[in-house]
C-alpha positions, 0 to 999 in steps of 0.5 A: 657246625654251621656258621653265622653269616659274618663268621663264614668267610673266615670259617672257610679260610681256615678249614677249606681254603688254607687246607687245600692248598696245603694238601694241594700236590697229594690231593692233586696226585690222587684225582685223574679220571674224569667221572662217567657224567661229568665227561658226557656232559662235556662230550656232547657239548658243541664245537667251539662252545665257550665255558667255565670250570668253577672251582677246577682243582687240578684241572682233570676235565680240561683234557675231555674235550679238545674241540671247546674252550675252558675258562679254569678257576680256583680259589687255591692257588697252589692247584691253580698252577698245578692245573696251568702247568699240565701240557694237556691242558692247554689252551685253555685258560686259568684264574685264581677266582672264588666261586662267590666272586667270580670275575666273568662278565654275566649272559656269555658262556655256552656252559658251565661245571662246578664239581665238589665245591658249593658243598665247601660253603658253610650257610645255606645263603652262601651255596645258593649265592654261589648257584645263582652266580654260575648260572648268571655266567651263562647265555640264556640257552646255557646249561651248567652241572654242579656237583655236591657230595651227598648225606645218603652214602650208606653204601660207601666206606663213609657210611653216612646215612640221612640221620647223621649230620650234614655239617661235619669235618672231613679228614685228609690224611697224608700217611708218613709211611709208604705201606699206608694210603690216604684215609679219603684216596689212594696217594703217594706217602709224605714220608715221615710222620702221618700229617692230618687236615680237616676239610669243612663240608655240608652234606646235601640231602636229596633234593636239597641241591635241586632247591637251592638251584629253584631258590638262585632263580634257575630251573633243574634240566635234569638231575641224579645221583654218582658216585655218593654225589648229588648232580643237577644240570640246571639253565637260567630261568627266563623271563 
């Protein structure tokens, strides 16, 4: 199911982008609680520390840490302003941005995180582009944690395993009746009839995540595995 360098960009358009922003109030309604690593990752942060949220959503990490600054971006628009208009969010800031082309100037953030978003990219070049150009955001002593959802969930209702594909589509479904709940979380009913929308998504591997950080010219500070996600912490690679 993967694609060809010239098809990706409209690939994604029609089974990532527009989807998520047709589901974009559902799916926002069902992401609140931060995730155990991600929120230490930002609690332990200094101060005043400057740093991106690539691909925010609706903006859930924002309120973790008062004593840093965020600068939020998304490709769909419509969790862009769900992410803008949360009271606790505030100050921080939000941009409509793609992860392959992001609008900072390069070398200038303390930190970074990118949580379930490279794993949307549809080629092997597009995720490592999307690595290295988060890692070009930061300062040299700057750490960025991505997030990518893993092949291995066998313990999970998914089920998947490492012999199953790693290009598949993932059903949301917005059921119709109020005693049903989404098929991917727990949500509010749409009313009517059930409604569902296939997400593209690329299962990494163990080690992939960490290869692609190698291949975008960073080094893996430290890496795991959550929640049937893989994580790294990565930093620049000096010269």
């Amino acid at each position: 199911m993967s694609t060809s360098a010239a098809a990706a960009p409209t690939y994604e358009n029609q089974h990532v982008h527009a989807v998520y922003n047709q589901i974009a109030a559902h799916f926002s309604s069902t992401r609140h609680k931060p995730w155990p690593i991600i929120e230490n990752f930002l609690r332990t942060l200094p101060a005043g520390a400057i740093g991106l949220d690539v691909g925010c959503g609706n903006g859930k990490y924002l309120s973790v840490n008062r004593d840093i600054f965020i600068v939020a971006s998304d490709r769909s628009r419509n969790l862009l302003e769900i992410a803008g208009k949360e009271e606790s969010h505030r100050p921080h800031a939000v941009v409509e941005a793609d992860v392959l082309e992001l609008p900072h100037p390069r070398g200038t953030f303390d930190f970074a995180i990118c949580i379930a978003v490279v794993h949307h990219l549809s080629t092997a070049e597009r995720r490592v582009e999307a690595v290295r150009g988060i890692l070009e955001t930061l300062r040299p002593e700057g750490r960025a944690l991505v997030y990518v959802w893993a092949l291995e969930q066998g313990g999970s209702r998914r089920g998947w395993t490492a012999d199953d594909e790693q290009d598949v589509m993932v059903p949301w479904v917005m059921r119709g009746s109020k005693k049903a709940a989404s098929a991917d979380a727990d949500g509010p009913a749409n009313g009517g009839q059930d409604r569902v929308f296939h997400r593209y998504y690329h299962l990494y591997r163990e080690g992939e995540l960490n290869q692609d950080v190698t291949a975008a010219g960073g080094v893996v500070l430290d890496s795991g595995y959550e929640k049937d996600n893989w994580w790294v912490v990565a930093g620049r690679q000096l010269t």
